[in-house]
N, C-alpha and C positions, 0 to 999 in steps of 0.2 A: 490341323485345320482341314477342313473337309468342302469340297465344293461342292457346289448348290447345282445340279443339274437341270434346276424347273427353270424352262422357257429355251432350254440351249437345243442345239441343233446334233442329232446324232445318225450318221451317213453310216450304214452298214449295205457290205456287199454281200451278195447269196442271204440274202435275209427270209425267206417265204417259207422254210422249212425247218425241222432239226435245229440244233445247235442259235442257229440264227434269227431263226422263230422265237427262239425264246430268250437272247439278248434283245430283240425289240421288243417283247413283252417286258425284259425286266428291267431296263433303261425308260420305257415310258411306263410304268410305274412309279418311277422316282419326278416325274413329271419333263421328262425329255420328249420333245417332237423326233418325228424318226422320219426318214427314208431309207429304203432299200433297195434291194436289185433283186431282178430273178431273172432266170432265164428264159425256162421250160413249163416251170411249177406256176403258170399262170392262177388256176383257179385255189392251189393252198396260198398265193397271193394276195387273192382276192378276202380271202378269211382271215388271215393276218392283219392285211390293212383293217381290217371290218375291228379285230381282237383288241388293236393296239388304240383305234379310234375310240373304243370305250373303253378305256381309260384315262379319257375327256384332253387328250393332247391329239397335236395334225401330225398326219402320217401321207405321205406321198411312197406310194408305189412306182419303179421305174424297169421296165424290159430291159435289161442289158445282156450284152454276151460279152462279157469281163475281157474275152480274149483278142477285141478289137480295142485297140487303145480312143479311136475317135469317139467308139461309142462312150469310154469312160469319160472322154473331156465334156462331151454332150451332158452327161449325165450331171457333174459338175457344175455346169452350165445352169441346169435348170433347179437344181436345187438351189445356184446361188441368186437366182432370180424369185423364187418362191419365195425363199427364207430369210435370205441376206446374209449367213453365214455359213459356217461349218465349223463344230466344237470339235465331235468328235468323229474322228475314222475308225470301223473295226473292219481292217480286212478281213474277210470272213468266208470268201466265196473258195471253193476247194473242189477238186477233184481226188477219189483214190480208186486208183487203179490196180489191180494186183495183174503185175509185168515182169514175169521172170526175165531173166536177163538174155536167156538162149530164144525168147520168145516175143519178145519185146520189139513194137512197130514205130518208126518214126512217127509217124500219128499220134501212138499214145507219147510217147515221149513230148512231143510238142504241146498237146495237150495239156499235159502235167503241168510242163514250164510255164506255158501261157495263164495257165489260171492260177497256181497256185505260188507263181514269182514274181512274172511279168504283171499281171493285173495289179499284187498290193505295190509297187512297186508305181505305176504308174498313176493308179488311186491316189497312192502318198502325195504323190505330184501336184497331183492337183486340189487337194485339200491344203495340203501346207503351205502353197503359194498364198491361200484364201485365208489360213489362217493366222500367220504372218501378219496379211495388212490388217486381221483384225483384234492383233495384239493377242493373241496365245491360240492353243489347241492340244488336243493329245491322239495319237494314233494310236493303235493297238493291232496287230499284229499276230492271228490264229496259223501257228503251227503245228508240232502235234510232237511225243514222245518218241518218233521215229523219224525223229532230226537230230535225236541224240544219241538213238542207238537203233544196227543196223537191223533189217527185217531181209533176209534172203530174197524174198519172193516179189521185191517192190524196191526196187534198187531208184529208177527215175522219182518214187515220190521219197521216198529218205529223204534222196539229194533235193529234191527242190523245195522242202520243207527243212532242210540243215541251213540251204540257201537262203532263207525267210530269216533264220534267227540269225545270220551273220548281215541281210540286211537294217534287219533292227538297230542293229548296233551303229552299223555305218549311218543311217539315216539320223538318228537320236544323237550323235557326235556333229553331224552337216545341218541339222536343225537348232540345237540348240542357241540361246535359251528361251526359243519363243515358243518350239513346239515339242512338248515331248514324246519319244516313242517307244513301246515297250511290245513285249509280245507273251504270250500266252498259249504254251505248249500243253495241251490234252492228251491223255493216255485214252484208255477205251470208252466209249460211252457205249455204244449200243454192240448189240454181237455181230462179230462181223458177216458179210453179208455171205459170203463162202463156206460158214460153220451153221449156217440158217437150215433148218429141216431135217438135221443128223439126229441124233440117238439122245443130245444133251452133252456124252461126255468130254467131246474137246471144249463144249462152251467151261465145263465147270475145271477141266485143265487148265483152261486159261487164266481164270479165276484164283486158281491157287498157286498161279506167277506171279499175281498181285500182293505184295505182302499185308494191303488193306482186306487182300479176300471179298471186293467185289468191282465190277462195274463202277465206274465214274457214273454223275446225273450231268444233263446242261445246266441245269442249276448251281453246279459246282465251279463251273467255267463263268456263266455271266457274274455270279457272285467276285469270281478274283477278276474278273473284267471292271467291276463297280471299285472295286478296291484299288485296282491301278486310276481308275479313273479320277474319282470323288478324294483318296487320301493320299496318292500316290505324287503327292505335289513335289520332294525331293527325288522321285524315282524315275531314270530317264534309262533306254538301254541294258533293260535288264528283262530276263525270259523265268516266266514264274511257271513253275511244272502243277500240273493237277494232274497225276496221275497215278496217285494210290499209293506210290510207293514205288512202281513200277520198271524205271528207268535203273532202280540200283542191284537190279539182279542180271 
């Protein structure tokens, strides 16, 4: 059985760009109201809200900095005054940093934490409270293939992306049976930002790490985001890979 996501409420973090840009395009296509958060990316923001409005559902835009918790219970706050509810959460809002370990600043390290552990983390908080009193919800939870295996050069987000899918677990065990939570680890989608302007050949090296032999789309990810969402009624606590194949080499 498949839920009905026309008229529900879908709260995504870091939504104005990338990845998250386009689970609120592809959630209010299925006829979901959206909010999201940005930080910085005010005016791809502004395009977004404008994208997802014409596809004839409400979208509320919200400035947050994920890494202050007041600002998430505000945030909270006002969606549940708008809308009246909250169906679903995609933590979604991330940082990566590439932080050798010899080189590595408590800055970026907090950084890291604060956005891409503490925030889903405190999000959950306050969605699941909300959705609780109003009889179910589901979280979801973007971590990434490099919670499962290690990358030298980026040791703080491994960990606080490994940290993500072990709170999946715990959350979606302390939630149940009203709210479920799962998570959604992504391999590569775009090239990374470090291999941008070389010669092509480490991009196509990379490539041939993948045993699928290409790049992930976003598309690939909202797709198994819909699928936890809409069919994923028996499925609580579990981390579904898009990543090509990626993670078993």
């Amino acid at each position: 059985m498949k839920t009905d996501l026309k008229g529900k409420l879908v709260w995504i973090t870091g939504g104005a760009v990338g990845l998250g840009r386009s689970m609120a395009l592809g959630f209010a296509a299925e006829g979901a109201n959206i909010t999201f958060s940005y930080n910085r990316s005010e005016k791809e923001a502004t395009e977004t809200a404008a994208r997802v409005k014409a596809s004839g559902v409400e979208c509320l835009a919200q400035k947050v900095d994920v890494r202050d918790v007041g600002q998430i219970r505000k945030a909270a706050a006002e969606i549940e005054a708008a809308f009246g509810r909250i169906d679903v959460l995609i933590n979604n809002a991330g940082v990566f940093q590439r932080t050798p370990l010899e080189e590595m600043t408590e800055q970026q390290f907090d950084e890291t934490i604060d956005v891409n552990l503490r925030a889903t983390l405190f999000a959950s908080q306050q969605a699941a409270s909300r959705m609780k009193r109003q009889g179910g919800g589901s979280i979801l939870n973007i971590s990434s293939v490099g919670g499962l295996v290690p990358w030298s050069r980026y040791p703080a987000y491994c960990a606080s992306k490994a940290a993500a899918l072990m709170a999946t677990r715990c959350m979606a065990l302390a939630l149940a049976p009203d709210v479920r939570v799962n998570c959604i680890a992504p391999g590569v989608l775009t090239v990374p930002e470090h291999m941008r302007g070389d010669d092509g050949s480490r991009v196509e090296k990379l490539k041939r790490s993948i045993p699928l032999r290409e790049f992930g789309r976003y598309d690939d990810v909202v797709e198994a985001a819909l699928f936890l969402t809409k069919s994923g009624r028996y499925i609580t606590g579990e981390t579904l890979v898009v990543d090509g194949g990626r993670q078993l080499k």
